[in-house]
C-alpha positions as a printed NumPy array, in Angstrom:
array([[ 51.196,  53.415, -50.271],
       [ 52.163,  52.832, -53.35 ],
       [ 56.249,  52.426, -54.568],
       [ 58.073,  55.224, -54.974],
       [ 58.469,  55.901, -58.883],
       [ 62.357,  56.982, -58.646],
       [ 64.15 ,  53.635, -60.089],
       [ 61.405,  52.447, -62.285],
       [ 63.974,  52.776, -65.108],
       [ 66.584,  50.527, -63.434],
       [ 66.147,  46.973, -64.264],
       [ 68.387,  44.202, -62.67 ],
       [ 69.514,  41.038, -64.183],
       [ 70.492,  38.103, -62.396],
       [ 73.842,  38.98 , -61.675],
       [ 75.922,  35.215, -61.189],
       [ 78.868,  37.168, -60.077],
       [ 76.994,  38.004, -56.339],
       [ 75.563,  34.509, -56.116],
       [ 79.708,  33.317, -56.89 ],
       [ 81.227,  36.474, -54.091],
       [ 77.963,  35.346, -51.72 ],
       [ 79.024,  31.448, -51.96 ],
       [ 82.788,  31.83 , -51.967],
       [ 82.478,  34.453, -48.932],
       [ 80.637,  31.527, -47.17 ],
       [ 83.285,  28.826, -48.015],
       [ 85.529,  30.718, -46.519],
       [ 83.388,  31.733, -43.369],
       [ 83.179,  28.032, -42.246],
       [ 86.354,  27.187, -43.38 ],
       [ 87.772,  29.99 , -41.054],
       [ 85.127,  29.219, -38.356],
       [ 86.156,  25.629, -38.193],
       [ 90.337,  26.667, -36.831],
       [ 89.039,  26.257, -33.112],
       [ 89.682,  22.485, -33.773],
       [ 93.369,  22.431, -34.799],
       [ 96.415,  24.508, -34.361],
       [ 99.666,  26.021, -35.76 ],
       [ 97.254,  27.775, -38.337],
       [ 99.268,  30.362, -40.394],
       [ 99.432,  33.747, -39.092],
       [ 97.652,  35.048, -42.373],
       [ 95.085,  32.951, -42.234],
       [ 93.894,  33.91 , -38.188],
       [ 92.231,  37.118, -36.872],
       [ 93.938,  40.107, -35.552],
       [ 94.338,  40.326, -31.604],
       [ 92.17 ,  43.081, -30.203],
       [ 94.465,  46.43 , -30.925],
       [ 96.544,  44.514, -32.981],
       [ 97.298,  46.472, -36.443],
       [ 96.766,  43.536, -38.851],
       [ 94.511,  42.316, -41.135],
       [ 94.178,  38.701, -41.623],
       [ 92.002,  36.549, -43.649],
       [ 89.513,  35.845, -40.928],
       [ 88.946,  39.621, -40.744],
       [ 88.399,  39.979, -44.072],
       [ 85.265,  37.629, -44.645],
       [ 82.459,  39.102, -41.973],
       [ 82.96 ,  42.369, -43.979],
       [ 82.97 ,  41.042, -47.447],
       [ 79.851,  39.748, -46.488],
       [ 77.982,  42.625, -45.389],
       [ 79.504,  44.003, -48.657],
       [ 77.137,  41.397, -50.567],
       [ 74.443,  41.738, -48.745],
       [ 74.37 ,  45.596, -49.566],
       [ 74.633,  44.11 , -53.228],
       [ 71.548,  42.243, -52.816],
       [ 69.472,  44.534, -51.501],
       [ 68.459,  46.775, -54.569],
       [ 67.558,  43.735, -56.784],
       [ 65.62 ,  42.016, -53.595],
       [ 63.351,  44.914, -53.458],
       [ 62.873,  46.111, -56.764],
       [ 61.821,  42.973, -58.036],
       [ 59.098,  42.989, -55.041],
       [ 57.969,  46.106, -56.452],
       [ 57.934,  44.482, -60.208],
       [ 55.032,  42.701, -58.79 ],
       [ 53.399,  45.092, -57.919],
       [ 53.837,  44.799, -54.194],
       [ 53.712,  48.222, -51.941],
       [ 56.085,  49.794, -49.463],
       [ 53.959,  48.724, -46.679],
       [ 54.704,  45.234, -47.498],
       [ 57.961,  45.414, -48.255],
       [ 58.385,  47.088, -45.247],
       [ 56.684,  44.085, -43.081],
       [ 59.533,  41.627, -44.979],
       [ 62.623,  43.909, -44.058],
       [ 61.016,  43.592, -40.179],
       [ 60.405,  39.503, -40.778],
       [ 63.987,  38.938, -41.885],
       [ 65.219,  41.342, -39.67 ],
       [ 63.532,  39.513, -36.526],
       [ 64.612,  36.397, -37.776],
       [ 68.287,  37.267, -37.884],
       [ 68.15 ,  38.293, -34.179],
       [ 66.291,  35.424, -32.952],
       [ 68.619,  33.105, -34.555],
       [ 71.75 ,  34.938, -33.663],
       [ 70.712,  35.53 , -30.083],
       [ 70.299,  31.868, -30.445],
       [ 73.803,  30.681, -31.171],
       [ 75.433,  33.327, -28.809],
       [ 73.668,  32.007, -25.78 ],
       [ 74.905,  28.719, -26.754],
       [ 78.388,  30.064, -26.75 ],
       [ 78.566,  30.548, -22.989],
       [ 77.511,  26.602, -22.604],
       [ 75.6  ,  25.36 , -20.105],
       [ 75.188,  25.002, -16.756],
       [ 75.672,  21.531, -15.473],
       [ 72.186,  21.429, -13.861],
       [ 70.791,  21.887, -17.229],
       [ 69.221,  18.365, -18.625],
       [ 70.492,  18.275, -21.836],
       [ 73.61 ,  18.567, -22.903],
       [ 75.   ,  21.501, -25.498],
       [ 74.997,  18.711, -28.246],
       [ 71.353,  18.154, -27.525],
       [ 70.951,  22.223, -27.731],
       [ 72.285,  22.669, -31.154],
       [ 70.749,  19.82 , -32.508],
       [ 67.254,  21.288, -31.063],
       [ 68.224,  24.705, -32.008],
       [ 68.833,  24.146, -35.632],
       [ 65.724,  21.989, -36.108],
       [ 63.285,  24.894, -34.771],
       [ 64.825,  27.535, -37.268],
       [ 64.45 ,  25.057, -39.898],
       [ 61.117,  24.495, -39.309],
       [ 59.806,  27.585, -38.819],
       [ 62.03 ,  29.518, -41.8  ],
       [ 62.074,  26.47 , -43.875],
       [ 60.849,  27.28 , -47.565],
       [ 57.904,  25.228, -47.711],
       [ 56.633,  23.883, -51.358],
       [ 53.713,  26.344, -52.42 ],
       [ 50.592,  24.355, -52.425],
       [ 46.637,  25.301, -52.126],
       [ 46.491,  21.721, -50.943],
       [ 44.762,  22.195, -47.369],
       [ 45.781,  19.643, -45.888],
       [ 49.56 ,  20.217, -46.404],
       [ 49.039,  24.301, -45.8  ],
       [ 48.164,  22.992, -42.081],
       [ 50.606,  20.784, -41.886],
       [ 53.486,  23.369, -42.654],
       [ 51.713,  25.584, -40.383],
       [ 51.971,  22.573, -37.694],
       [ 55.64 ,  22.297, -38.488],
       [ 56.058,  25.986, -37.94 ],
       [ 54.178,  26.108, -34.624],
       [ 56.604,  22.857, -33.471],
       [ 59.533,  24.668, -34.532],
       [ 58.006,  27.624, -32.012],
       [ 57.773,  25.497, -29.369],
       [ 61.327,  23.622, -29.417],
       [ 62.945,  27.531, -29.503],
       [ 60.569,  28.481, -26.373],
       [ 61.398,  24.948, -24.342],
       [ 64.955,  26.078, -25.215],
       [ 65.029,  29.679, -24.204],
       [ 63.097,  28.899, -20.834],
       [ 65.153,  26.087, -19.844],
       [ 68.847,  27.886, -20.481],
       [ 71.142,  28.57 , -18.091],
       [ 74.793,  29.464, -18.334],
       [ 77.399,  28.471, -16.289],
       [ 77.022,  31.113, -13.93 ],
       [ 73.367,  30.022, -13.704],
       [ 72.662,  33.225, -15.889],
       [ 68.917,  32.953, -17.956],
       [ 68.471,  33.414, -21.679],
       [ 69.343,  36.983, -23.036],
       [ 70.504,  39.234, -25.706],
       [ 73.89 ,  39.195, -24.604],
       [ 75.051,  39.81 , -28.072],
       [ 73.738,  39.912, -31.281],
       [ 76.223,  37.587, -32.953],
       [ 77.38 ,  37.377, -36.267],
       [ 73.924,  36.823, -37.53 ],
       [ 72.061,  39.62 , -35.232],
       [ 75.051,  42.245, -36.839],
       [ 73.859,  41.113, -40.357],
       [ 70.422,  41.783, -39.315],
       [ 70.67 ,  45.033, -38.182],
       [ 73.06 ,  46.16 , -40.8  ],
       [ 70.76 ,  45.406, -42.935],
       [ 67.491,  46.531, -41.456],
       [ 68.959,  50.022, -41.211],
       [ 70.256,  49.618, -45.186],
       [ 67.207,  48.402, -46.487],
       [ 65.072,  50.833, -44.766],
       [ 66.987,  53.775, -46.178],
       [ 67.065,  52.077, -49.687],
       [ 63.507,  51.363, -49.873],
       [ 62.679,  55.77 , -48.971],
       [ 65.645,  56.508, -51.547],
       [ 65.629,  53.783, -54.161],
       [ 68.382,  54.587, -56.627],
       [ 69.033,  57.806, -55.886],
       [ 72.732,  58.131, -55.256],
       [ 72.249,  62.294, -54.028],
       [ 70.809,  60.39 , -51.114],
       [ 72.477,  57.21 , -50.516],
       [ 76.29 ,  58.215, -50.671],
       [ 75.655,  61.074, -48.407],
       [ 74.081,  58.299, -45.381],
       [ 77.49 ,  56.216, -46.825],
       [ 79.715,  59.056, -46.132],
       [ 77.876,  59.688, -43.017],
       [ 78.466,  56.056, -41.957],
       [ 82.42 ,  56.404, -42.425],
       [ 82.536,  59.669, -40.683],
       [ 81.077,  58.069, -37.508],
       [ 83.578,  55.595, -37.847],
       [ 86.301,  57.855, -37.975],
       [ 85.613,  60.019, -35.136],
       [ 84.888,  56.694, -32.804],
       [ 87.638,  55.235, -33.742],
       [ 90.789,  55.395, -31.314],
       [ 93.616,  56.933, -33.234],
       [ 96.93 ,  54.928, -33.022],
       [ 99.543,  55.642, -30.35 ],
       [101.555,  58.286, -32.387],
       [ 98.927,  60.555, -32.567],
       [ 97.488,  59.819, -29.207],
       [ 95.642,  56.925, -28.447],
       [ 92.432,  58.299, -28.182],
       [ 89.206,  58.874, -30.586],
       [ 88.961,  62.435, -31.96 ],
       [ 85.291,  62.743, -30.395],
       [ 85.203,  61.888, -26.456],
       [ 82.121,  62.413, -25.303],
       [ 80.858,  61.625, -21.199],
       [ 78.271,  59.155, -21.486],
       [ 75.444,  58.741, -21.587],
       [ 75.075,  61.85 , -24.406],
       [ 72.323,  61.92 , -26.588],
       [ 74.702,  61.276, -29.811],
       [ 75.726,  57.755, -28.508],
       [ 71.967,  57.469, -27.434],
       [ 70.616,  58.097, -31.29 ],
       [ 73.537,  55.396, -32.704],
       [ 72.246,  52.966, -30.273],
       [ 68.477,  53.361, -31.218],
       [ 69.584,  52.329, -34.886],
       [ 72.144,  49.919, -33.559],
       [ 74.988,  51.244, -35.856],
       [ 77.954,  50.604, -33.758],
       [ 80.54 ,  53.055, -34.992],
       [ 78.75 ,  52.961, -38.481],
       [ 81.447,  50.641, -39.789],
       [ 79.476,  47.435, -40.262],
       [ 76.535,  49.518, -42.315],
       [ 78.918,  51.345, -44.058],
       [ 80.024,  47.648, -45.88 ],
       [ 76.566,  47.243, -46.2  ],
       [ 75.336,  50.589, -47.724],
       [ 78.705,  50.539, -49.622],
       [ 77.352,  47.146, -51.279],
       [ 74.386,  49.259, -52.384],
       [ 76.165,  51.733, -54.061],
       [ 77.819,  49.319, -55.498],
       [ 75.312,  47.548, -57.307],
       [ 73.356,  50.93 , -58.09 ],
       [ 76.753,  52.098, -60.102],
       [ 77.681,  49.054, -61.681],
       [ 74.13 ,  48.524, -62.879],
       [ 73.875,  52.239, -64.085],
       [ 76.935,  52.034, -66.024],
       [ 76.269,  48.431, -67.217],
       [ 75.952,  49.506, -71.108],
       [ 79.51 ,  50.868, -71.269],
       [ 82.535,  49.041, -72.622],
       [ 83.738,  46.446, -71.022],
       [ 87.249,  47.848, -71.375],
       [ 85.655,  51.289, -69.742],
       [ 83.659,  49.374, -67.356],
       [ 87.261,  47.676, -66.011],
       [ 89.112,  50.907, -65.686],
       [ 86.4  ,  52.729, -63.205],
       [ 86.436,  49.167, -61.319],
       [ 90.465,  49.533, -61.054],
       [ 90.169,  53.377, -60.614],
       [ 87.223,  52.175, -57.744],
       [ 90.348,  49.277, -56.529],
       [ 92.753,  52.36 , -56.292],
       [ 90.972,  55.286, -54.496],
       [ 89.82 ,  53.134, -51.477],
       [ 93.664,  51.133, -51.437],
       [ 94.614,  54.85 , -51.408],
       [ 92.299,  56.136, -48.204],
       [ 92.909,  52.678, -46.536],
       [ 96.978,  53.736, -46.834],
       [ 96.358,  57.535, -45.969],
       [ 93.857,  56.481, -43.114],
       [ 96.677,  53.87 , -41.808],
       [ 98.882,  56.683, -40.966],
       [ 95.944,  57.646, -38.25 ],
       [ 94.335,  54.385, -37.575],
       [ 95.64 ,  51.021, -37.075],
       [ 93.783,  47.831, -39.822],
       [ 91.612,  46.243, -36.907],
       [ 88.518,  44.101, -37.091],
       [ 87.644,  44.234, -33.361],
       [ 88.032,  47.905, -33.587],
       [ 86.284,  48.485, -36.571],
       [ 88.784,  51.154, -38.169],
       [ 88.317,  53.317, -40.763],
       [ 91.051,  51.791, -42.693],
       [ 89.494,  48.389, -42.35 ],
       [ 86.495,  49.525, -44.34 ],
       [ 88.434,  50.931, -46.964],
       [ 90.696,  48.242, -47.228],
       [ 88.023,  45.242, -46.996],
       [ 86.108,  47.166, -49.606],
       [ 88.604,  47.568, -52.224],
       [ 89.093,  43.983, -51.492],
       [ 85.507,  43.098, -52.114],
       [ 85.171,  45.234, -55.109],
       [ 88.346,  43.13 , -56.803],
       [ 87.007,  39.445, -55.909],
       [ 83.35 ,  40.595, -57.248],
       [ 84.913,  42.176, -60.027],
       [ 87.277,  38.913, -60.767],
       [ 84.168,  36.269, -60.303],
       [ 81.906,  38.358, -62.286],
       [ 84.468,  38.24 , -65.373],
       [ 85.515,  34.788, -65.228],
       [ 81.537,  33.86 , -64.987],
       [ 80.725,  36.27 , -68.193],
       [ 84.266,  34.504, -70.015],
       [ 82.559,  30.744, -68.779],
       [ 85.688,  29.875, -66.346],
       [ 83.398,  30.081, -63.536],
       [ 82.683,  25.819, -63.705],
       [ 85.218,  24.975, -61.251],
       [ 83.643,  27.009, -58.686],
       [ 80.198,  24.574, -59.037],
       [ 81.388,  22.784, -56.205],
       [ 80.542,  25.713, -54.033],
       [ 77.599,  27.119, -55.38 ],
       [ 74.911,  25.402, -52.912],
       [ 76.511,  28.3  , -50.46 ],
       [ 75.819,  31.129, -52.36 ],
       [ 71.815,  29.991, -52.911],
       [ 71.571,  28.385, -49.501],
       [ 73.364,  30.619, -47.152],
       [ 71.33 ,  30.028, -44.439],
       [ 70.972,  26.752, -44.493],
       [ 74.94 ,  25.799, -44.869],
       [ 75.985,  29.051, -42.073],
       [ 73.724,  26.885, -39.557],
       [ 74.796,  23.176, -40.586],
       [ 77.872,  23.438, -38.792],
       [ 76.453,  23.27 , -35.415],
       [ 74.784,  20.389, -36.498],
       [ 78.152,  18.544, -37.247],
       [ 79.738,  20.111, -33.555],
       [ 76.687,  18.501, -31.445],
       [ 76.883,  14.88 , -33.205],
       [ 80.838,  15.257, -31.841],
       [ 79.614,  16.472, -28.653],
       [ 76.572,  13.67 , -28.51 ],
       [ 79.315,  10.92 , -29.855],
       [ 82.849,  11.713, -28.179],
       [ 84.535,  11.226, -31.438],
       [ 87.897,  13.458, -31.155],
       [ 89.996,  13.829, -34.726],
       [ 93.538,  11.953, -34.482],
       [ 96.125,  14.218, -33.785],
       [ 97.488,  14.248, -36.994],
       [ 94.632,  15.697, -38.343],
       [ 95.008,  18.727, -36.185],
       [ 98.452,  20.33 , -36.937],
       [ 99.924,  21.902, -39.517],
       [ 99.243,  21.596, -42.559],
       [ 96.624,  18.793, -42.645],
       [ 94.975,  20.591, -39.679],
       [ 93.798,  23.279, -43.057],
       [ 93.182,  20.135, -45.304],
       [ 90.37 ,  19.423, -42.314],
       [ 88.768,  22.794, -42.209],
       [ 88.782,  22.646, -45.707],
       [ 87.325,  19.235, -46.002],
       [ 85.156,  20.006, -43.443],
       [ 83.454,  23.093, -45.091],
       [ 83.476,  21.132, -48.755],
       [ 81.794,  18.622, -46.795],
       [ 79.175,  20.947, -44.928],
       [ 78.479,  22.517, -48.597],
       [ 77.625,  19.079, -49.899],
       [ 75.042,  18.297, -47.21 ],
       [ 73.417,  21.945, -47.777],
       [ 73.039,  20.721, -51.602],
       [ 71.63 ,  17.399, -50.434],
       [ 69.433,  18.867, -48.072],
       [ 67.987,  21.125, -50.997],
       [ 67.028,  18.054, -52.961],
       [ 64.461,  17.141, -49.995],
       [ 63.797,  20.133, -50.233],
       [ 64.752,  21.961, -46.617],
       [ 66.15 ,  25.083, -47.441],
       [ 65.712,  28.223, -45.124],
       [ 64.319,  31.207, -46.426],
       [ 63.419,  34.583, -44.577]])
């Protein structure tokens, strides 16, 4: 099959300012990730209690993002069809990635339950194993036609295989429960997000009749699963018995209440627009971003007055808040990059062009702690120096993603 002829005329540049939101987004993920370790964080900074109306820093990076993800998807697969390569195989890579994301994230959520005390090896030991097996089987491997070293990637892979298997069939939880798809995690919700986005993109291309109708689609599902607040009655506007076939059909395409693809699909859009209207002024092109800014600060306000701002929830006024949000930090990034005042945020950049690679290095750093017994001072864990750790911690966790890339061991999928 060959690709579908519909964006041919789009052409898209490498565009530093989703590499900048895609690294900075991380920073912040494992900077966030990292406040299990200390207290008295600032109320800001934390997520929102389950039915809490709030909207707090930690529930503002997940979405963001999906947000860039969306954002990469267009380029991703028009440049596979640049080289010529067809829908069938571009197809077969949305799947690989896709399966990858699950496997990994199924991965780490097991491991959140711990393990059960008969288990020989301690959770240190399962992180440490865990991590090595994804980064030898999804590790980007030099390109060679040297035989020798094709088998001995493929070796690597196959060893990687086998530490994930010994894993899976040897897990128990503390309630002696086996391996399982409990969860998707943070990482299985990325890949399905994005196997549903990708898959529409790659039938539509950059035809925006089609893709902000499945957007608007998205948000509507959202907003009639979504409990209304207490003053107009506490529950969502569509109640349905289950099972019911309409809950059965979201399920087969795992899309939640649509929220989490709507980020997604609304990072396509996006990148379709701002691409499209990329020969305008740039004092044009900065009044449709603010006009962009204002209409979805507007329906985040009017949807407030029927919804409450939740993460856990998924509200429709979270998506319209985060994604005015994400529009402004893209738009900021992309305009100090273009203006050269981008330097200072070198530091970071390993995150944004080794996502992977620095979203799974943490565990690494946890299981040495659990493997060691080394416990931070107490100073270290309060206050205001209890941020200077996180922060140190996810500078730090950056700069052993960029050191790892030298080797090179980067993961790719």
């Amino acid at each position: 099959m060959s690709a579908n002829p519909a964006s041919k005329s789009i052409v898209f540049k490498r565009d530093t300012g989703i590499d900048l939101l895609r690294a900075l987004t991380m920073f912040i993920m494992i900077f966030v990730n990292d406040f299990w370790k200390i207290h008295d964080v600032p109320r800001w900074m934390e997520h929102a209690k389950f039915g809490e109306d709030f909207l707090g820093l930690s529930d503002v990076v997940f979405p963001i993002f999906l947000f860039v993800v969306g954002m990469s998807i267009p380029p991703a697969i028009e440049k596979r069809f640049s080289k010529g390569l067809s829908v069938e195989s571009t197809l077969g890579h949305i799947f690989s990635r896709t399966a990858a994301l699950l496997v990994m994230g199924a991965f780490i959520v097991n491991s959140e339950e711990r393990l059960s005390p008969g288990v020989s090896y301690s959770i240190g030991v399962y992180w440490i194993l865990m991590v090595t097996g994804f980064m030898l089987i999804w590790n980007q491997y030099p390109s060679t036609t040297n035989k020798k070293q094709q088998t001995l990637h493929t070796i690597l892979k196959m060893a990687g295989l086998m530490i994930l298997l010994y894993l899976a069939i040897t897990f128990r939880d503390p309630k002696d429960g086996v391996f399982s798809a409990r969860w998707w995690g943070i990482l299985g919700a990325i890949g399905w997000s994005y196997l549903f986005c990708a898959f529409v993109y790659l039938f539509t291309r950059s035809r925006l009749t089609y893709l902000i109708p499945v957007w608007i689609v998205l948000v509507f599902i959202c907003i009639l699963g979504s409990r209304l607040n207490d003053a107009h009655g506490g529950q969502a506007i569509l109640q349905l018995p289950r099972p019911n076939f309409y809950s059965d059909v979201l399920g087969i395409f795992h899309l939640g209440n649509g929220a989490l693809s709507a980020f997604t699909m609304g990072g396509i859009i996006f990148t379709l627009l701002r691409t499209k209207y990329m020969h305008l002024a740039d004092n044009r092109k900065t009044i449709y971003l603010i006009v962009a800014i204002i209409l979805f600060l507007l329906a985040g306000t009017i949807a407030h007055q029927f919804w409450i701002v939740s993460k856990l929830s998924a509200t429709p006024t979270w998506i319209f808040y985060v994604t005015a949000i994400a529009i402004a930090i893209y738009s900021l990034l992309s305009w100090l990059s273009s203006k050269g005042k981008a330097g200072w945020l070198n530091v970071i950049k390993p995150a944004g062009t080794a996502t992977l690679t620095c979203y799974l290095l943490p565990y690494i750093s946890y299981a040495l702690a659990d493997l060691t017994g080394i416990v931070l001072p107490d100073w270290l864990t309060h206050g205001f120096m209890g941020i200077v750790n996180c922060l140190g911690f996810s500078l730090i966790i950056i700069g052993a993603t960029w050191l790892l890339g030298r080797i090179p061991v980067k993961l790719k999928i």
